[in-house]
C-alpha positions in Angstrom: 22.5 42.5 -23.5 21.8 46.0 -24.1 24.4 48.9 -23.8 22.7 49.9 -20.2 22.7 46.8 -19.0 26.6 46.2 -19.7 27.2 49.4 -18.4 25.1 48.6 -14.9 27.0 45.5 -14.8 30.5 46.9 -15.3 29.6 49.9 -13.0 28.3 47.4 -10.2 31.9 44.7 -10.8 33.6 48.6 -10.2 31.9 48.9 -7.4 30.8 45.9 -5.9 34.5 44.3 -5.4 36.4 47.6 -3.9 33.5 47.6 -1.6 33.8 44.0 -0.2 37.5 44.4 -0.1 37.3 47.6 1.9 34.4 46.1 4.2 36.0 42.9 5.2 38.9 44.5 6.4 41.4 43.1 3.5 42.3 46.8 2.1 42.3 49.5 4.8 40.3 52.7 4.2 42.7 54.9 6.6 41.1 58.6 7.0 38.6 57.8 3.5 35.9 56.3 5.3 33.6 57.3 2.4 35.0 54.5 0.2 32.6 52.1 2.5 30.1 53.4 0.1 30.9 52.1 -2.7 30.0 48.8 -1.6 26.2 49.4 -1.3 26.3 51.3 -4.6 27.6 48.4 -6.0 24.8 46.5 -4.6 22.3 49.1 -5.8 23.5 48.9 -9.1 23.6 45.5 -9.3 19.6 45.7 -8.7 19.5 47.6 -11.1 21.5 45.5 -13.9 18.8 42.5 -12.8 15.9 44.7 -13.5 17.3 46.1 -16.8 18.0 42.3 -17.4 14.9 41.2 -16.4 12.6 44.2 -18.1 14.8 43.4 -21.5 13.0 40.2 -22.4 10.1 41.6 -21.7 10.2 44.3 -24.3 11.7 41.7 -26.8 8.5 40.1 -26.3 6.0 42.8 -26.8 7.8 44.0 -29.4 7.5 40.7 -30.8 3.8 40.8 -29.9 3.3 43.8 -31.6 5.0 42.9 -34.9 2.8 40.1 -35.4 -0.6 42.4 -34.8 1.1 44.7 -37.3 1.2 41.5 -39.7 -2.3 40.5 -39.0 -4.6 43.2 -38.3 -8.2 42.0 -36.7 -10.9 42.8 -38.4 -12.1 44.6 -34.8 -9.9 47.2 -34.4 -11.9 50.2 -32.3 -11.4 52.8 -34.8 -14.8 53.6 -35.2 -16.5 56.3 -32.9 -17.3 54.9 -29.5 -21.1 56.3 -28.3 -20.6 57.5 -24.7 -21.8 55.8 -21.9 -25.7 57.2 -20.7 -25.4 60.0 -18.1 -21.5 60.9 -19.3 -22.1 62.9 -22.3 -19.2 65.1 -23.2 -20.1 68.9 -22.2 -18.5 72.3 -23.2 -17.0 73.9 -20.4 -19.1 77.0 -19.6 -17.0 80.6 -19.9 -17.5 82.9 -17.3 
């Protein structure tokens, strides 16, 4: 795991358990009724940590993708000039 995605997932355990304990009643909020919030951050941020997670193998795999086009270049590789397309020709903005 990446250093984001340990810190979503210890921000979301920080969040996430307070939360259900001040939800269900087992810790009482008293006049801070504001700490009912931190149990849909935790939630949000627990999103978050699976979408990191998620969006982390991905870039291992294009990276790993791209190292092996870096290894074997194709023999087509667009860097020549490209003719435009008939009817969108590049023009020089007029000055006025």
């Amino acid at each position: 795991m990446s250093r984001l995605t340990k810190i979503l997932l210890a921000l979301t355990i920080i969040n996430f358990v307070p939360g259900m304990l001040f939800v269900s009643g087992i810790v009482g909020v008293g006049k801070f009724p504001g700490l009912y919030a931190t149990f849909p951050v935790g939630a949000t941020l627990y999103g978050l940590f699976l979408i990191s997670r998620m969006l982390e193998q991905e870039v291992a795999a294009y990276d790993a993708e791209q190292r092996t086009h870096e290894e074997h270049p194709t023999p087509d590789n667009h860097s020549e000039s490209v003719e435009p397309l008939h009817g969108h020709e590049h023009h020089e903005p007029m000055n006025a």
